[in-house]
N, C-alpha and C positions, 0 to 999 in steps of 0.2 A: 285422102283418108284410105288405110288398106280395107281390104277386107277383112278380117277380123276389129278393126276399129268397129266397121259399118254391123258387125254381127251382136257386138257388146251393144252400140248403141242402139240398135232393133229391140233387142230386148229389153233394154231399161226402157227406152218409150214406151214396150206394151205394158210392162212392170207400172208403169208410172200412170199407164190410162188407166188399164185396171184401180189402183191404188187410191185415184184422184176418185172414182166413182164410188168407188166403194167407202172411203171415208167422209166424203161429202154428200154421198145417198143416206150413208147411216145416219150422219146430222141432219140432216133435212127429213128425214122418219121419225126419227126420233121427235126432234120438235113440233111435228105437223100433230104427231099422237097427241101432244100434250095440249098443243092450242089449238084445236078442231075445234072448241066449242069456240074460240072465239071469232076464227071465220065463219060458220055458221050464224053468226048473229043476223047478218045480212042475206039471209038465204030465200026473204020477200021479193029481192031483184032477180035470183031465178038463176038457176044452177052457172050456166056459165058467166054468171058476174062473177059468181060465188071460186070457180075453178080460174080464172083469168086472175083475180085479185093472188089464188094460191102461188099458182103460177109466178105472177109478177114481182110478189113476193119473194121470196123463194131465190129467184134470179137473179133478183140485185143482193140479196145476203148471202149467196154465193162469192162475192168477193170479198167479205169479211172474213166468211170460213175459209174460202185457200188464203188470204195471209196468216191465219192462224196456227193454219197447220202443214203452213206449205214444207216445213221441216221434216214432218215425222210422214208424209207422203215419198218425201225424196228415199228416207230410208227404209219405206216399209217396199217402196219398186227397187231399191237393191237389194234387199232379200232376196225378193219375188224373183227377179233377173237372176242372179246369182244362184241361187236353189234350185231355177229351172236346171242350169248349164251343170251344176253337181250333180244331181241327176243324172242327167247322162252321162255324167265321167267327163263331160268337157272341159272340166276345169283341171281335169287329172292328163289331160293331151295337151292343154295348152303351154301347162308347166313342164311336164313331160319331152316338148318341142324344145326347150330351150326360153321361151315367152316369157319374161319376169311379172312376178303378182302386181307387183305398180303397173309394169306394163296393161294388166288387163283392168286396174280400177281407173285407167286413166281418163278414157272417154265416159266413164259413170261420172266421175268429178266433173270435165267439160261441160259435160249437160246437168248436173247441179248447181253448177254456177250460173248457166244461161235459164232455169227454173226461178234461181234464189234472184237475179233479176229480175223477170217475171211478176215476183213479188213485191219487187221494191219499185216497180211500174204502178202496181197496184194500188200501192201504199200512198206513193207519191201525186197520182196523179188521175187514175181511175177514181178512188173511195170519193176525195174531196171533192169531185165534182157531182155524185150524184149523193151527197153525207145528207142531205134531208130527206131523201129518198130513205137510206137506212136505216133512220132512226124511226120511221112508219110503226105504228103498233099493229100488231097483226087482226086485230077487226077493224081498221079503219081503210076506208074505201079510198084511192086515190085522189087526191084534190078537193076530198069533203069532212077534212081534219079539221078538229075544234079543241080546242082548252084555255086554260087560263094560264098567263103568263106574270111570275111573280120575280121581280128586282133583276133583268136581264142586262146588264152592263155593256154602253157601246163606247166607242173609241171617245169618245167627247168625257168619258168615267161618270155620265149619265146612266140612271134607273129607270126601265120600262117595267112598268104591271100595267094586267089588262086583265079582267074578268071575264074573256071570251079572246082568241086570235081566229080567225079562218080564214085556212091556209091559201084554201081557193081561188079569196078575194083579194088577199093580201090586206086585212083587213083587221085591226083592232078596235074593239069596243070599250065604252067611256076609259080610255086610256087615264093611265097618271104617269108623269114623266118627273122625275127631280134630277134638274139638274146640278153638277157639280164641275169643281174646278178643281187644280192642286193650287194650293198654299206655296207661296214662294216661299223659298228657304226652307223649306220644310218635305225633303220630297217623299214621296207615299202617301202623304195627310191632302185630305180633297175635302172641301166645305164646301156645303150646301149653297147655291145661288139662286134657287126659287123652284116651282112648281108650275107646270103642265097640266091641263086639264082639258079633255073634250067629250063629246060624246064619240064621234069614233076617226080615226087615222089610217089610212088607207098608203099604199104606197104607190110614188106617181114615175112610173118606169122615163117617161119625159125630161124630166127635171134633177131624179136623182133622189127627190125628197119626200117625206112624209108629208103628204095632205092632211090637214087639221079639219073637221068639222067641227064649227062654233069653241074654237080653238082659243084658251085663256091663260095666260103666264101670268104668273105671282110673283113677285122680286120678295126676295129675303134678303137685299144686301143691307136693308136698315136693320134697328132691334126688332121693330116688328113686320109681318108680313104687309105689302103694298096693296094696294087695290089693282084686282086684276085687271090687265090691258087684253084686247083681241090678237092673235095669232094666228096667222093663217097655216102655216107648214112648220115643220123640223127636220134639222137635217144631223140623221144618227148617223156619228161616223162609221164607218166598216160594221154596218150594219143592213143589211140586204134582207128582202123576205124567206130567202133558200137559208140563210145564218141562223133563223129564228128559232124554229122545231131543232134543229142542232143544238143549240146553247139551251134545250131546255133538258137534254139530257145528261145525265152524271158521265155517259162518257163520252162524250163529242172532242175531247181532247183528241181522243185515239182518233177520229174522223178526218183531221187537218194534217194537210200538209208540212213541211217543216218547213218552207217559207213560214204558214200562216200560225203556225208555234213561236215563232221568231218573233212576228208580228205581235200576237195575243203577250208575249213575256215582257216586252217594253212597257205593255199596259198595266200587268201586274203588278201589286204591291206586299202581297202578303205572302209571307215568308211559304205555306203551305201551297197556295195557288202555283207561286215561282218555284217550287221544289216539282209538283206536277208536270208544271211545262219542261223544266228539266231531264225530268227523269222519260217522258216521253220522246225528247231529242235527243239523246242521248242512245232509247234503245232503238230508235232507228237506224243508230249504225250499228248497234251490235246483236240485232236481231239477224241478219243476213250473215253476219260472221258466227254465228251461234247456231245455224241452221244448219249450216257448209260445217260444223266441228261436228254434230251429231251424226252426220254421214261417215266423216274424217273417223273417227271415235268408232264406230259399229262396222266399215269397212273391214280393216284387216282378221276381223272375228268373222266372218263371211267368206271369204277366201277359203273355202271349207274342203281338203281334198278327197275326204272322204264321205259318200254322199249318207250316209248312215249317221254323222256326228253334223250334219247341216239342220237338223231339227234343235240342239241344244244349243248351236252357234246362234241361229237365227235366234232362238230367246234370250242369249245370253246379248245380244245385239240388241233386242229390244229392251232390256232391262237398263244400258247402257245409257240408251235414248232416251227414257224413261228417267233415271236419275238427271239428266242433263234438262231436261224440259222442264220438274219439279223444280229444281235448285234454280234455275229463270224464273219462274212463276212465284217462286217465295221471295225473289230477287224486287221483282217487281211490285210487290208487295209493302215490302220493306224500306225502297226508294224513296218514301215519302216519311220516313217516320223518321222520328227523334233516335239519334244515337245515346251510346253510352258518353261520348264528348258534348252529347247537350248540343249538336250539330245536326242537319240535315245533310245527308251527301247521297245525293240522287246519282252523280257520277261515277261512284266508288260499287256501288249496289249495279249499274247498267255494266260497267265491266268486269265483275266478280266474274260470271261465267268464263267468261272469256277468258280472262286471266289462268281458270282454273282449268278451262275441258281444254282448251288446244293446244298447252305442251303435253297433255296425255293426247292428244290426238297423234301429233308430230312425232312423239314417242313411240305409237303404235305404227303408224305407219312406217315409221326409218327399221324400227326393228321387224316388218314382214316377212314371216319367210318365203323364200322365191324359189 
């Protein structure tokens, strides 16, 4: 790497540290203002439960917030980078040398792409392992969450409700389980094949299964329900205690990995579920491609040699960004709905962007002037 590579990249990492703090402190202010009161509800266990739980917080939804916005971070530390060096005229020496402007955004992209990785580390393989961790509401104390669980669907296309879950014990109160089968010949259609009942189901890390207490199955397979027989255990496929608080939230899709996307879509049968899990695999590959085009796209407007006109570039960069990230967000939005063909195309909506910001990206960059 020359020197000047090593000088460009110095400054987008501080550009980048900067950027990362700064947008991730403001979310993290911001939200802390609004639910203060509800870490405070626990303020009986005494300040540093109270400030640890903040903290703990906070720290693991930190890797929600850089995937969300590890995008507009990339482009707001090439600003920052880039406006430092107009500024001093450096950018009017380096062109001036003979240096072409690709040549100086080159190592900004390098380390955009090893960022935009970063993220897709994040996505892939950090979130889903601590994803019940994330979905914690912010006045609930670590390991002393409680609720009710209503029609929670495990790989067997088995229904869980429970009038109480705790997380702690792993631990369900008078559970009702109904199970279900698919219909040969018939696929999507699942019939009912009897009911579950206990007073509570505990899960047994040993065996792999759900312990039953005073545990009762109902067979439905006649016209009418059977007399219930004893049960000792069940066994919920791809159903784990970390899975639980997950699948109770509206958006644990976003949570999983695209193996367990993969996984969860074989399971699905309805058209709106199967459009979901689409649309969420789908922008996992063109999230990183869509990150890397917002930079692509606001780059060449930044390349600014006059340090006087880097105030209107840099905005005129952000508004760039700004169009590009709205036009995703209404994309994604849109993913799931009915067309005007009376079709779902989760496909079509994941690569709209794409299709549309990177031949203007490609466009701006071939046309740079040097």
């Amino acid at each position: 790497m020359k020197i000047l590579d090593r000088y460009i990249a110095k400054n987008f990492m501080i550009g980048y540290a900067i950027s990362f703090l700064v947008l991730i402190g403001l979310r993290i202010i911001i939200d802390l203002f609004v639910q203060l009161d509800e870490f405070a509800k626990h303020a009986d266990l005494g300040t540093g439960t109270v400030l640890r739980n903040i903290v703990t917080y906070y720290g693991l939804q930190t890797t929600l917030y850089f995937r969300d916005v590890t995008g507009v971070i990339t482009v707001v530390a090439a600003a920052f980078s880039l406006g430092k060096m107009a500024r001093a005229n450096e950018l009017v020496a380096m062109i001036a040398s003979g240096v072409s402007a690709k040549r100086i955004v080159g190592p900004i992209l390098v380390l955009a792409i090893f960022f935009t990785g970063l993220a897709v580390a994040d996505q892939e393989l950090l979130i889903p392992r601590i994803s019940d961790k994330l979905v914690r509401s912010h006045g609930d104390i670590p390991g002393q969450e409680s609720y009710a669980v209503w029609f929670i669907p495990d790989g067997n296309g088995s229904l869980i409700c429970s009038r109480q879950y705790d997380v702690g014990t792993s631990t369900f109160h008078q559970p009702t389980i109904i199970t279900r089968e698919p219909v040969p010949d018939q696929p999507g259609i699942l019939r009912v094949t009897g009911r579950i009942s206990a007073e509570a189901m505990t899960y047994n890390e040993q065996t792999g299964q759900w312990d039953l207490v005073n545990g009762q199955f109902a067979s439905a397979e006649t016209d009418s329900w059977e007399e219930p027989r004893p049960q000792a255990s069940y066994q919920a496929a791809d159903l784990l205690p970390k899975d639980i608080p997950v699948r109770q939230k509206s958006k644990f899709k976003s949570l999983l990995s695209s193996r367990q996307l993969s996984a969860l879509a074989a399971q699905k049968t309805g058209i709106k579920d199967r459009a979901q899990l689409l649309s969420q695999r789908h922008f996992r590959i063109t999230d990183p491609l869509i990150n890397l085009t917002m930079l692509m796209v606001s780059l060449p407007v930044l390349i600014c040699r006059d340090p006087k006109a880097m105030k209107s570039a840099i905005l005129v960069s952000f508004i760039l960004t700004a169009a590009c990230f709205v036009f995703t967000f209404v994309c994604k939005m849109l993913a799931t709905e009915v067309t005007i063909a009376d079709r779902v195309m989760p496909e079509l909506w994941a690569w709209l962007p794409v299709f549309i910001f990177l031949p203007i990206a490609f466009i701006e960059l071939d046309s740079m002037r040097t």
